[in-house]
C-alpha positions in Angstrom: 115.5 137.7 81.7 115.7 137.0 85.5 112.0 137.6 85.6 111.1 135.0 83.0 113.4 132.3 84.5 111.7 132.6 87.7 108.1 132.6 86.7 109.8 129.0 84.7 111.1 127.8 87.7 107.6 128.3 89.9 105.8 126.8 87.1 108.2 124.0 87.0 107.9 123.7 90.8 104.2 123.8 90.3 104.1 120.7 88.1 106.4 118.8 89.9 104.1 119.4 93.5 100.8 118.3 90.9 102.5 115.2 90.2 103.6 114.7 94.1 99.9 115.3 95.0 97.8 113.4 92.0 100.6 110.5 93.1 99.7 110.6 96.7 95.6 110.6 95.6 96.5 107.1 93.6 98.6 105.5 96.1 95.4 105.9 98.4 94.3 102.6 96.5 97.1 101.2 95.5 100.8 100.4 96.3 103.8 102.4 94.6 105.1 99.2 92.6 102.4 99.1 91.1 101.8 103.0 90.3 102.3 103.7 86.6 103.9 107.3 85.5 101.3 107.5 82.9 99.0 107.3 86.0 99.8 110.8 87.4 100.9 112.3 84.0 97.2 111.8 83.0 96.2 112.6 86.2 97.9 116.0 86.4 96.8 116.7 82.6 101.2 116.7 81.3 102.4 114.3 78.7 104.6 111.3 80.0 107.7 113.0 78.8 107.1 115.7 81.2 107.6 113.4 83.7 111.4 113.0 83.3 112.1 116.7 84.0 110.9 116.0 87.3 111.7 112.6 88.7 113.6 109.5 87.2 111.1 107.1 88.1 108.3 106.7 90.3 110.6 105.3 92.4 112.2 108.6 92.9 108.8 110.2 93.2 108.2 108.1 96.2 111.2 109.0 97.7 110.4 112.4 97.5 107.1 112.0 98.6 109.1 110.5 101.7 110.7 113.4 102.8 107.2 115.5 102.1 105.7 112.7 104.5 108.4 113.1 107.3 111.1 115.5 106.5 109.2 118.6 107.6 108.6 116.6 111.0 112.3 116.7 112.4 111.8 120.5 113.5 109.3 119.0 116.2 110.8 116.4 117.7 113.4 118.0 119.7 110.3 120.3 121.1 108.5 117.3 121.2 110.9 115.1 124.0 112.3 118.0 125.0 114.1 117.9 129.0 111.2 120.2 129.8 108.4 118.4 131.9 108.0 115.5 133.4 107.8 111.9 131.5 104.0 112.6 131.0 103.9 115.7 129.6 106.3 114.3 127.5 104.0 111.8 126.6 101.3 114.0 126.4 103.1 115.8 123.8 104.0 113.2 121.5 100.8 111.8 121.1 99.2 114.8 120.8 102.0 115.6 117.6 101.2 112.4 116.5 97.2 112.8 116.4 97.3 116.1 114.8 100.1 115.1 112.0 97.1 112.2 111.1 94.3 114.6 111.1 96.3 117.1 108.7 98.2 114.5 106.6 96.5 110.8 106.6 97.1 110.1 102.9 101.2 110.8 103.9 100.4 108.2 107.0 99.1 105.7 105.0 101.6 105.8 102.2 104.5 105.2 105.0 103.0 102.8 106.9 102.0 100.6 103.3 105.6 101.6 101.5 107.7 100.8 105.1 107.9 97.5 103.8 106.8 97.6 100.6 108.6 95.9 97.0 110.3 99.7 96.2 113.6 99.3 97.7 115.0 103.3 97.3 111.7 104.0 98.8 112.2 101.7 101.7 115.8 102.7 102.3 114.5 106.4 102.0 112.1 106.0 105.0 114.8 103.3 107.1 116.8 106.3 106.9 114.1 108.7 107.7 113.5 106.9 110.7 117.3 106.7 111.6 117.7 110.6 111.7 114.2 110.4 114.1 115.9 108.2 116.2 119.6 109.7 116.6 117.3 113.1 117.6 114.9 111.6 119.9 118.8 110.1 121.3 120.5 113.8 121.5 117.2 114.8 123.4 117.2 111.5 125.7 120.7 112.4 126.7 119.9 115.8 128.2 117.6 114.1 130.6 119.1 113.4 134.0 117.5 109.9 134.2 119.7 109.1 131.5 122.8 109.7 133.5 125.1 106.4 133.5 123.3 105.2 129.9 125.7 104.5 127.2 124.9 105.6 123.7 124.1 102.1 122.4 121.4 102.1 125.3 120.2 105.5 124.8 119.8 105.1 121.1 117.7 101.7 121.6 115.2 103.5 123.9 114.8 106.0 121.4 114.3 103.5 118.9 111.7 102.3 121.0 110.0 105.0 121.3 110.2 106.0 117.1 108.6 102.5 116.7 105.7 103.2 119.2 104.8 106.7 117.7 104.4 105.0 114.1 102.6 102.7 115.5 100.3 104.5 117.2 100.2 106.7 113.8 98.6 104.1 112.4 96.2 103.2 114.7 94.4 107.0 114.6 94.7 106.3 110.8 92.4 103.5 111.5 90.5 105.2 113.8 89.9 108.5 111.8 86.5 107.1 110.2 85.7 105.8 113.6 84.3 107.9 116.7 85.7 110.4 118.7 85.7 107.8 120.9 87.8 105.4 119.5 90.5 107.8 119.1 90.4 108.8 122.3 90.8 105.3 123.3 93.7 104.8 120.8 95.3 107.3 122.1 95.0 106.6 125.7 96.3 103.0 125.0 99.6 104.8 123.6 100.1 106.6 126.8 99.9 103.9 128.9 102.5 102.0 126.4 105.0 105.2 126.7 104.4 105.2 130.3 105.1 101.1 130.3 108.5 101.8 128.2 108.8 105.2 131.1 109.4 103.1 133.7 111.1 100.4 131.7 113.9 103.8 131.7 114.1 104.1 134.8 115.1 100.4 136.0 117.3 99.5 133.2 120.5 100.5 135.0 119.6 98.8 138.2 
């Protein structure tokens, strides 16, 4: 009996990752308010029924497909602006997260950087608070820094919002760039260096 409920459950969880995927391929053209679930059913080969068993709406598929886009991300960013190094190895490292999280996932990229302020307002919220939880860790991180002695957590959690803002932008930048030249992504990500390094020092006369 066990047996047969978990081969049910994987191919449950198979179908509801086909219509996370064939969702992701038709939002590469097209916004999420405008998405149909008959869309992706047909897409994924299920009838629109089947849809329900998995999400509520395709509002609820985008906010899942929010946490696939970012969720798995969290791990790094403690690693990431870690106390260890200086400021630009730190720097080094998050652009060097950022560039490789475009290169493996661009169809996630675009659908954040479209849906951030997009007409689906759960799936909005879902990445506002996404971002949030990115910020508050980049925060915990910033305080174990010893240039951050004497910053109040207000302060500390601005800089870090700061520095969430930059790495999506820059995210979308190499998303731009990725049919471009090696060359222009190397330039795109040089430029975000230097705009760390500008918000770097920035850091380190805001208390005087």
């Amino acid at each position: 009996m066990s047996h047969t409920l978990g081969i049910r459950q994987a191919q449950k969880q198979k179908t509801r990752q086909a219509l996370l995927d064939a969702a992701l391929v038709l939002l590469e053209e097209q916004s999420l308010s405008s998405l149909g679930l008959r869309e992706v059913t047909r897409a994924v080969g299920v009838a629109p029924t089947a849809f329900y068993r998995h999400f509520r709406s395709t509002a609820d598929l985008g906010v899942a497909l929010v946490e696939e886009a970012l969720g798995s991300l969290h791990p790094m960013i403690g690693t990431t602006v870690s106390a260890s190094g200086d400021s630009d190895e730190r720097i080094a490292r998050a652009v060097d997260l950022i560039a490789r999280h475009v290169h493996a996932y661009p169809a996630h990229v675009r659908f954040i950087a479209r849906e951030r302020h997009g007409g689906v307002q759960p799936v909005r919220e879902a990445i506002r608070d996404q971002l949030a939880r990115f910020a508050e860790e980049v925060k915990t991180e910033l305080a174990k820094h010893p240039e951050s002695e004497g910053w109040s957590d207000d302060d500390l959690l601005m800089l870090a919002g700061l520095y969430v803002d930059q790495m999506l932008v820059t995210a979308s930048l190499l998303l731009e760039a990725q049919e471009g030249s090696e060359e222009e992504r190397e330039r795109v990500a040089r430029v975000a260096s230097r705009q760390m390094r500008l918000i770097a020092i920035g850091r380190r006369n805001w208390l005087g």
